[in-house]
Steps between C-alpha positions, in 0.01 A plus 500: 500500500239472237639819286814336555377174258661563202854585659444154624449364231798653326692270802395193348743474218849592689377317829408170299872544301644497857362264651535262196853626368680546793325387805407148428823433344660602814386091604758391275787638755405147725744343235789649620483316816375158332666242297280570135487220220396574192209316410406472874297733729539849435558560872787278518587167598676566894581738707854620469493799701779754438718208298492765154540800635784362705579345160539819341685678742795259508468467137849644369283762231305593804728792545656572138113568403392685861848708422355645177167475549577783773711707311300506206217595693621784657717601206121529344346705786809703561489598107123456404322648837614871509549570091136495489446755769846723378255442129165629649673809707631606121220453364270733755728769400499492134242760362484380151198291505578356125847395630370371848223244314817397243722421794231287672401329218844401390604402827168294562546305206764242601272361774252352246749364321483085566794394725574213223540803225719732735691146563557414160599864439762492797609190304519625174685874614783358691544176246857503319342612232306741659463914525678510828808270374488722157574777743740366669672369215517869342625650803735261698565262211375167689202348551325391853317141544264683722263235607744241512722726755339457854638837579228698278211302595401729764562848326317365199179408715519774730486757201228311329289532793555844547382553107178289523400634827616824632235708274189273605612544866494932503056461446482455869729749615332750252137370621627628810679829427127602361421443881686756611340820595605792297460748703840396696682549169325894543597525852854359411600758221336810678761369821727479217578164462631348165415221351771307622397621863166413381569132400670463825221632707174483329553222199697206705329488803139524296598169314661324812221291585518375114839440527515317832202240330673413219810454682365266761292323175876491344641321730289295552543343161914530541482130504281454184746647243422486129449138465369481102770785419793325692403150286468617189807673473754260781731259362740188640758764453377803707369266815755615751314920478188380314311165716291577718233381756240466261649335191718275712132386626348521127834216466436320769103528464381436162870356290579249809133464604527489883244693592504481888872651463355761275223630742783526774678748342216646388395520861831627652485784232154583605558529842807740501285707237235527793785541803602786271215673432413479847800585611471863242160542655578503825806727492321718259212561752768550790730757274228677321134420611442341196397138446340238280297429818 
């Protein structure tokens, strides 16, 4: 153990930003099933027991948000989850190493862009006075309110996500094509296999074990859909395909103050985010021998 010290010691940091970020906080969830004042104790003033939860679930948003909160989350993994795999598989087969670092660094890029820049750019493009309404102007002679038309809420934020994240998501997959031995590719081509027969064979099932992580991680987080993004860009006007779970409880939390509401939801999101990823873990090791544990 002694040799071991200064890995130890490297634990410090991330376990103290656990324990003080995320676990202690976790406390705070006793609201949910307590009357809390403002003002009062922080632990509430009585014991309500499932009164805001309950509250919540008869609450006539309750399923306008859980509707679209759903569908925009798996509109996001359906569209976000395999591009970056489909990018990586490309990638491992270019030959041009120039063109391979150009592609990766233009594709990384978006993801270090701040979410309140790509929001005020979402903003700003599909404005009336904006490049995409130029466009449309030139070509079909009318303009499009886009953001004030609930009906391109969803295709707007889906494609945004896709931008900022599908070329930061392909360093796993190509951490893990470097894992694959290359003496199969050998054996492959002297059995005469192409590449596509070699991607099928060799590529796909050496990156399944990446794959089947990331999904499980994925959905896991189905529930905690862009919250910043999703606020900075919503409006009044594009509620019925934009509010979700987590601004209706940003509303509810910090404009209207009632903070024992707030920590419901909060808590009813949480929990289907863990019956979910539990849920993905346990099929996953059943289907593919695979699991998170």
């Amino acid at each position: 153990m002694r040799k071991d010290v200064a890995l130890y010691v490297l634990l410090i940091l991330p376990l103290a930003y656990l324990v003080i970020f995320k676990y202690i906080p976790m406390a705070g969830n006793i609201i949910a099933f307590r009357r809390f004042v403002p003002g009062g104790s922080m632990f509430g003033q009585e014991w309500v027991g499932l009164y805001y939860i309950k509250m919540f679930i008869h609450d006539p948003s309750f399923w306008g948000v859980f509707k679209n909160n759903i569908i925009l989350s798996f509109l996001t993994l359906i569209f976000c989850f395999p591009l970056p795999i489909i990018l990586a598989l490309l990638l491992n087969e270019i030959t041009s190493t120039k063109f391979k670092k150009f592609v990766q660094t233009a594709s990384y890029l978006p993801h270090f862009i701040s979410v309140v820049i790509v929001s005020g750019m979402i903003l700003e493009i599909t404005s009336s006075t904006g490049v995409l309404n130029i466009l449309m102007k030139a070509l079909v002679g009318h303009k499009i309110l886009f953001m004030q038309d609930p009906s391109w809420f969803r295709p707007i934020y889906v494609g945004s996500e896709v931008w900022q994240t599908t070329g930061w998501g392909t360093i796993l997959y190509l951490a893990a094509l470097t894992n694959i031995d290359t003496s199969l590719y050998e054996a492959a081509r002297i059995d005469g296999a192409n590449r596509w027969k070699q991607t099928i064979h060799i590529t796909l099932p050496g990156i399944l074990p990446t794959v089947i992580t990331l999904l499980i991680l994925n959905i896991g987080n189905l529930m905690a859909v862009g919250f910043e993004k999703i606020l900075l860009i919503y409006n009044p006007l594009n509620y019925p395909t934009s509010d979700v779970i987590s601004t209706y409880l940003y509303r509810v939390g910090l404009q209207s103050s009632d903070f024992s509401y707030a920590t419901a939801i909060g808590l009813f999101e949480s929990i289907i985010g863990f019956a979910l990823v539990f849920s993905a873990n346990y099929l996953s090791r059943k289907l593919t021998d695979t699991s998170l544990w």
